[in-house]
N, C-alpha and C positions, 0 to 999 in steps of 0.2 A: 787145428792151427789155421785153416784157410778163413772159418768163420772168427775166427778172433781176429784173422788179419783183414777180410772185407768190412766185420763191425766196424773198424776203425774210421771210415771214409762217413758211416752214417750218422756217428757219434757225434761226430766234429761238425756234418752239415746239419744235427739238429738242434743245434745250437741257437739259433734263431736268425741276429742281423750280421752281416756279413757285406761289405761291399759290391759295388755293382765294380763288374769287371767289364772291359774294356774287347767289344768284339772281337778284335786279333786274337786273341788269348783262348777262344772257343772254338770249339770244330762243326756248331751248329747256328749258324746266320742267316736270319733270313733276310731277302732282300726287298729291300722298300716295296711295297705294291702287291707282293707276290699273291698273298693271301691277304684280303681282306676280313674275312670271316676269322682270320686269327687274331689279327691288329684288334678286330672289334671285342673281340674275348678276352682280351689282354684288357683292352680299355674298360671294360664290364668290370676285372677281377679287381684291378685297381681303386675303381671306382668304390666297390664293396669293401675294401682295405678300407679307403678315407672315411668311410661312413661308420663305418665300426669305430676304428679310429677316435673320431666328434664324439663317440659316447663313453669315451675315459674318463674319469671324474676329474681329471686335470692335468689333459695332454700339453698343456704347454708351459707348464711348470719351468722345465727347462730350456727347451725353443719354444719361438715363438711361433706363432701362426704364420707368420711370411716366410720363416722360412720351413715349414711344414707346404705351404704351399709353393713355394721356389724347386723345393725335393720333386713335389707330384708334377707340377710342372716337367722340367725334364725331363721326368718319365713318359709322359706323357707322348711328348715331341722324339722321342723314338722307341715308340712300340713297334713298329713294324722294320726298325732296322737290328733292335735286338733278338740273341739267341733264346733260346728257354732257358739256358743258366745264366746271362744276363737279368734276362727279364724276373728271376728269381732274387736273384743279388738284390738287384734296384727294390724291391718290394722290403726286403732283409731290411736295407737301410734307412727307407722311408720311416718304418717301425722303429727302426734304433733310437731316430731321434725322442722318443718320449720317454729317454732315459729310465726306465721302468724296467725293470727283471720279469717281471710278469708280462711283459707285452713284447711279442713279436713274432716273428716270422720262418717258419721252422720248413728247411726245403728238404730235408732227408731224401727221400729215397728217389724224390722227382728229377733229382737233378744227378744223384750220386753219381752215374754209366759217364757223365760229358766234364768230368773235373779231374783233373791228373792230381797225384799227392808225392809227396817223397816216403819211400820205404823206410819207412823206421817206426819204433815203436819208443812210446817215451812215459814216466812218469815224474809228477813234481815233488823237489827234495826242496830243505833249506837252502840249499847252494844253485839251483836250478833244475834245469832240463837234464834227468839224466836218463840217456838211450838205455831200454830194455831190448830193442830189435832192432837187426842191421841185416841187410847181404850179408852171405854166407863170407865171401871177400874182407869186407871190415869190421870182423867180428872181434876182432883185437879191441875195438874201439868201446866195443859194451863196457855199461857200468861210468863210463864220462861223461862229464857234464857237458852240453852244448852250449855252446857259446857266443858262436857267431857259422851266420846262413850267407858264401861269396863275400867276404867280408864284412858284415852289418853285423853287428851286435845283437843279443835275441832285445837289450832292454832298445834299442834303434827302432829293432823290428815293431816291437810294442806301441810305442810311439806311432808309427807310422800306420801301426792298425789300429789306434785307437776310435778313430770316429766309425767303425765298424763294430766297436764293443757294449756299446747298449748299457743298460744296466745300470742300478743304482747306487754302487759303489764301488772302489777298488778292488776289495776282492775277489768279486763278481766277475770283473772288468778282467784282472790276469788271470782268473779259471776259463773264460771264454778263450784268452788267447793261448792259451797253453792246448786246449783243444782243438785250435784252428790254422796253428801257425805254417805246420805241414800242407796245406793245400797251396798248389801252384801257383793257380788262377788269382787268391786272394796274395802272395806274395808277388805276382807280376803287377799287379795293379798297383800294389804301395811302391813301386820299382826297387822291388829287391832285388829279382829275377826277372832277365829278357830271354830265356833259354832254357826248356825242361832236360837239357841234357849237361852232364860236367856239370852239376851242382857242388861248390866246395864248403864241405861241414869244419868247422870249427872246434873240436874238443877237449876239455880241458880233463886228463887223466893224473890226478894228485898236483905236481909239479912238472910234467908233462902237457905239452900240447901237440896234438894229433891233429893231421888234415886229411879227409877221405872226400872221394869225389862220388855222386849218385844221381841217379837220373831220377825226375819225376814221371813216373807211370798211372796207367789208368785202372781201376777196380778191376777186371780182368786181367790183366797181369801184375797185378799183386796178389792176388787170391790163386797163384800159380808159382808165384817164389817163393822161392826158400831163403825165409829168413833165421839166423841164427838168433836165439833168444838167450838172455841174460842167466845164467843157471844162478839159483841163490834159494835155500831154504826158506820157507813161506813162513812169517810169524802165526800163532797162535789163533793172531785176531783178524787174519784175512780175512776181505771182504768174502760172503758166499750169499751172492743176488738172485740163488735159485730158492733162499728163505726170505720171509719178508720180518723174521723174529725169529730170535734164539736163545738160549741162555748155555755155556760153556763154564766149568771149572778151571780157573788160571793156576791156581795154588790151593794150599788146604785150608787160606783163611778169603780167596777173593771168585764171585761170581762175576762170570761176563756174562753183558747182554747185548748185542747187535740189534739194531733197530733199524731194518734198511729201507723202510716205506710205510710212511703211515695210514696202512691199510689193512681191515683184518682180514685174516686168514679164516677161510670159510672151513677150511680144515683142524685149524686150531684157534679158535675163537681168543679174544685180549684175555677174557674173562678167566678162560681155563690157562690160560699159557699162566698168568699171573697167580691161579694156586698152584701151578705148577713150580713157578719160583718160588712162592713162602714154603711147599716142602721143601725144596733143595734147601733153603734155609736153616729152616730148623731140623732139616735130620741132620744137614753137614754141620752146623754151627758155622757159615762165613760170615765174617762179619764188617765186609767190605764186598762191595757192589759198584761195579763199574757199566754202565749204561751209553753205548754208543752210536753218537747221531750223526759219523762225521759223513757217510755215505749215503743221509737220507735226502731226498730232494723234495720232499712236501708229501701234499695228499690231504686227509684229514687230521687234523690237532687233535682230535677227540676221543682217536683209539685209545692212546695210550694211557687213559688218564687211569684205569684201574690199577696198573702193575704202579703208576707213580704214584698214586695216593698208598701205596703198600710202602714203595721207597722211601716214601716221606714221614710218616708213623716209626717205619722203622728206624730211621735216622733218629727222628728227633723222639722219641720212646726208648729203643732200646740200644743207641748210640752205633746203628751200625753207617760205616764210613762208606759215604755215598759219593759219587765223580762221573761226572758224565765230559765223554769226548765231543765237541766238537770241531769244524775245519771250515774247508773252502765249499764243500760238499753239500753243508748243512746248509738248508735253502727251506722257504716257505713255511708250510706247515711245522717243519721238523726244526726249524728257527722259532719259532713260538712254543714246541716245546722244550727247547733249550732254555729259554727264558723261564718256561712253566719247572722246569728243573732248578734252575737256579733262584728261583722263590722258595720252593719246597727245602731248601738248604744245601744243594748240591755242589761241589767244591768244582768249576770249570773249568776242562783240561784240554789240550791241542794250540789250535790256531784261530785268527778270529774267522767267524761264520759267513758265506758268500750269501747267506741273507740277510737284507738290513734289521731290524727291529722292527721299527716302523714302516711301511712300504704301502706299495699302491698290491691287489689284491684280487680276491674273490671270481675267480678266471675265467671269462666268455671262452671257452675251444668253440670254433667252426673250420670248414673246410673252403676253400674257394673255389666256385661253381666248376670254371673251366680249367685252372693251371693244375688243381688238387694240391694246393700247399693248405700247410695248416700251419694257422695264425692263431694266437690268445691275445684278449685281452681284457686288463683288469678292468673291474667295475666299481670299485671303491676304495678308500685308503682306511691301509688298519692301523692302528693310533694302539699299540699295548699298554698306554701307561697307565689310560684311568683303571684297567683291567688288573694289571699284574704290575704291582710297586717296584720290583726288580729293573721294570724297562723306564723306568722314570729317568733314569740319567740319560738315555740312549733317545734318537729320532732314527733318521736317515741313515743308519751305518750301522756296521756290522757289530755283532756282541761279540766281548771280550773275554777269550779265558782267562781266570782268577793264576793261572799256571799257565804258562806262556810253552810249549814242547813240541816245536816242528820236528819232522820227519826228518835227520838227517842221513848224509849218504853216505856213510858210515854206517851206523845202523840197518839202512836199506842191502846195502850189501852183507850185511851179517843174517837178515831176517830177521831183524829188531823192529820193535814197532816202540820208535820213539816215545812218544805220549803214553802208553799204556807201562811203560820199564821206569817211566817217572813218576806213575802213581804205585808200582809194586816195589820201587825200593824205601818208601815209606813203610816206616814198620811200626808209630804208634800214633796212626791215625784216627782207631776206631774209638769212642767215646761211651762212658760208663751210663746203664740205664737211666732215665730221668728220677732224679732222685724225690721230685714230688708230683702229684698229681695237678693237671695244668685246667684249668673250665673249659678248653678245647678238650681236651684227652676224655675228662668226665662226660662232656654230653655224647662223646664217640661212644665209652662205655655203657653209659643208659640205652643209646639210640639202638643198640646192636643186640641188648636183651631183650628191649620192648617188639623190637622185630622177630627175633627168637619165640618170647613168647604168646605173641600174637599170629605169627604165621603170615605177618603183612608187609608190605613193603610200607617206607614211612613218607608222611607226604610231607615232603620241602621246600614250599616256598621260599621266593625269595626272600632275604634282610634287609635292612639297612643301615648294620652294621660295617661300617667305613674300613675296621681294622681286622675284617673277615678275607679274605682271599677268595675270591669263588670258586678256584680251582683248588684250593687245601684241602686235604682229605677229611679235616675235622668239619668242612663247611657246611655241607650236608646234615651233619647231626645237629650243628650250633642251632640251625635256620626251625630244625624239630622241634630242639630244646626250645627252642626262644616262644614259637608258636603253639607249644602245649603247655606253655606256662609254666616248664619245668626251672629255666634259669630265665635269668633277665641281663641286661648290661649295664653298663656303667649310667647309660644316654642312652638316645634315641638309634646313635648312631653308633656308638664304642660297646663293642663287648669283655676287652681283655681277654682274649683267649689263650694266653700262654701267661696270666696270672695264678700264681699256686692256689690248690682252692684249703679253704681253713677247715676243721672237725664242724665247726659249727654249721656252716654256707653246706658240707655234705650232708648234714643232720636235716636243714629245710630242704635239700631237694631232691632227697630220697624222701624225705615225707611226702613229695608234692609226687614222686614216681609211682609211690603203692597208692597213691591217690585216682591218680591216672590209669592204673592197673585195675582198679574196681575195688582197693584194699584200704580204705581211707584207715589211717593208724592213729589211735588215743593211747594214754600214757596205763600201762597194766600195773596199776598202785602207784606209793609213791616212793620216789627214788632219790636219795640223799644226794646230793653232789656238794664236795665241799667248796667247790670253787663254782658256784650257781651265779654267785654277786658278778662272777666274769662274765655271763654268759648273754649276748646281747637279747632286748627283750623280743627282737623279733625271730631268733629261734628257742626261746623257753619250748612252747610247746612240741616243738620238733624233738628236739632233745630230750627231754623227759620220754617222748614215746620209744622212739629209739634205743636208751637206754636199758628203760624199763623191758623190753622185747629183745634184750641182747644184741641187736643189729650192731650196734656201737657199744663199747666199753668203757670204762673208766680205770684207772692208775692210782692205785694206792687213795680211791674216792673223789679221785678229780678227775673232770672231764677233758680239759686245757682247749675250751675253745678258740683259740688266736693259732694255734699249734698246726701247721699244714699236715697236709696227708700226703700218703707215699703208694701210689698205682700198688700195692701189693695189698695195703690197708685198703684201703678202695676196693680190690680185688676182693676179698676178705668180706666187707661189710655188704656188697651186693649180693655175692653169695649167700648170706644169713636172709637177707630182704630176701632173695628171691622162698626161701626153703622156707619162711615164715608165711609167705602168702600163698605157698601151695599149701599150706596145712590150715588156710582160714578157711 
């Protein structure tokens, strides 16, 4: 309990910009002159901020330069009458201005010991703040929503913390203050609070309104009270941040996957966790997969891409119903694969994402020489759209679930997990295998036997195929196909990849496969087809071999090249190819 109640103080100060508080308000002031050698250290760390700072791709997007320097100015002109949690704040805020999620100033632990908080513990519902922790005293009050702090309203509050919220969008902007609102120093400064003691909470309990009074205290005496905690059964899908990836049975027909940081597990690699899933697949038969990103905060985009190129086959192969959570949570990396999900066909569920789309990015961490705070900042803007079509509507803001399903507090207190009870009371979501075989699907199937048979990994260059995804799990094999001459595309640029392929277009590129394989295939006699006049002239020769060699069939003598083919049939005639050419 004590560490879950001290986490709380560091949570909120690593958050990054935060305002510069007002000496009164600190128990640590230094006095003009006293140290010079500090003043100088302070001016040094500052210094190194603004310079980092200049090398954002486009810090002043939204202030300007004057008043970036009006900010450092100030600061400037009282370094040596600021406290260290002063001189902390001021630095929070300087950074805020470049409105960028990625950029700023994170005071955690340095400051934690000199900042008073109110005791309570809180998570966000549809309705608001509602208290998980209170004094033993106003435990009546658990489960209510907060409302108003001495009279202010929390959206008052908001408002008046806003130029301390940083960040590149809204809901960035109310996830920051919903983690920060508790601390004293940053409510005295917005004049919420003149007095850490007789603080009057505001609560709103159904059609009841509740007032409790509580003092703000310091990390040390709160990592010594005893707070009453909200008793309430945990859903299913609770967060657990000691995995970084899991996969859980919800029901007999839905897998869950928690994805709490896109970074792999040195113990369980993406690679194995992901055949890990296809077995639970196919021994359970689920045919609904739920993929959750609402608690991931970035890292690399690039883990996950194996278990989602398997989602995505799956989906769109064998119709299994695919949903990924996201929230206010989903941030960075883990916001780019939300998008990477929702190209892949994934049906998007929760709230929209506390990361934009588009954003500034690619994150300088250093330390600052003397205060030891630690500052990011981004080094470029990521632009998803030319990358992943899915972000083409979207810039600066956050991506939108297809299914709109906040947390309510209702369900919170039931230990409902709103958004996940929206996609299980769907009961005929899942979708029937693909009924033909796609020229994506086909080059996936060549690429995966010629590796098989060869013992090789396959080399895949890029395309410049416009209507390829890069990140599609077929992209890879297309890029094989295209460059061993097995298929070709519409253009230079167009491949069709989810165009059904015809008997015939299989006929030539299976020929071109045992080609490739060292089996070049000629017609063994000659072979009646009564329907030949159909058969266009650039696969005659394919076909006659084919035929002739049983790989392919004919129907009562006809071959029906225009007639698509069915991943089963396809199945079926690879299989023949391959038994043919081990027996050349």
């Amino acid at each position: 309990m004590k560490r879950l109640i001290s986490g709380l103080l560091t949570a909120a100060l690593c958050l990054g910009s935060v305002p510069t508080a007002l000496a009164a308000t600190t128990t640590q002031t230094v006095t003009a002159g006293a140290s010079s050698d500090l003043t100088n250290a302070r001016r040094a760390d500052l210094q190194t901020l603004l310079d980092t700072l200049a090398q954002h791709p486009d810090l002043y997007h939204a202030n300007s330069k004057q008043v970036f320097d009006s900010k450092a100015a100030e600061i400037q002109s009282g370094l040596a009458q600021m406290s260290d949690v002063d001189f902390a704040l001021a630095l929070c805020e300087l950074a805020a201005l470049a409105q960028d999620s990625h950029t700023s100033v994170s005071i955690g632990s340095q400051i934690s010991g000199q900042v008073r908080v109110l005791p309570i513990g809180a998570t966000v519902v549809d309705e608001g703040i509602l208290l998980t922790r209170l004094p033993e005293a106003n435990k009546s009050a658990l489960g209510g929503i907060l409302t108003a702090i001495n009279g202010v309203s929390m959206d008052e509050i908001y408002q008046k913390m806003m130029p301390m919220l940083g960040g590149d969008n809204a809901v960035y902007q109310h996830r920051k203050f919903s983690q920060a609102f508790y601390i004293y120093e940053i409510l005295a400064h917005y004049g919420v609070l003149s007095d850490p003691n007789g603080i009057e909470l505001t609560i709103q309990q159904g059609d009841q309104v509740q007032k409790i009074t509580v003092d703000a205290v310091d990390r040390t005496t709160l990592s010594k009270m005893q707070l009453a905690r909200l008793e309430r059964k945990a859903p299913a899908t609770a967060p657990d941040k000691k995995k970084l990836y899991f996969a859980k049975a919800l029901d007999a027909r839905t897998l869950y996957i928690q994805y709490n940081s896109c970074k792999e597990d040195p113990k369980l690699p993406m690679q194995t966790f992901t055949q890990q899933v296809v077995d639970q697949l196919d021994d359970k038969g689920y045919d609904r997969v739920i993929l959750d990103l609402r608690g991931n905060g970035g890292g690399s985009d690039g883990v996950i891409i194996p278990l989602l190129h398997v989602l995505e086959e799956r989906h769109k192969q064998d119709g299994l119903a695919f949903y990924t959570l996201i929230g206010s949570g989903t941030f960075s990396s883990a916001l780019i694969n939300a998008v990477e999900c929702k190209q892949a066909g994934a049906t998007i569920v929760g709230t929209p994402s506390g990361g934009s789309v588009d954003h500034f990015g690619a994150v300088r961490p250093f330390t600052l020489e003397h205060s030891g705070l630690q500052v990011s900042c981004s080094t470029k803007f990521i632009d998803l759209a030319p990358l992943l079509p899915a972000a083409q509507s979207y810039d600066v803001q956050p991506f939108e679930p297809d299914v709109l399903a906040p947390q309510t507090r209702t369900d919170y207190l039931a230990g409902v997990d709103s958004a996940v009870q929206a996609i299980l009371s769907r009961t005929d979501d899942a979708g029937q295998p693909a009924a033909n075989l796609s020229r994506g699907a086909l080059a996936v199937q060549l690429g995966r036997d010629y590796a098989a048979r060869t013992g090789t990994a396959l080399n895949n260059p890029d395309t410049s195929f416009g209507d390829v995804c890069i990140i599609a799990y077929d992209a890879p094999y297309i890029s094989w196909a295209a460059h061993a001459g097995l298929m070709s595309g519409d253009s230079a640029t167009v491949f069709a990849p989810n165009r059904a392929v015809t008997r015939q277009e299989l006929a030539v590129v299976l020929s071109r496969y045992a080609a490739l394989c060292g089996h070049p295939l000629t017609a063994d006699g000659a072979v009646t087809i009564t329907d030949n006049a159909s058969i266009a002239s650039w696969a005659q020769d394919a076909v006659q071999a084919l035929v002739s060699r049983k790989v392919l069939t004919l129907t009562d003598g006809a071959f029906a090249p225009s007639q698509t083919v069915t991943p089963t049939q396809a199945d079926a005639a690879v299989r023949a190819l391959d038994t043919l050419m081990d027996q050349m």
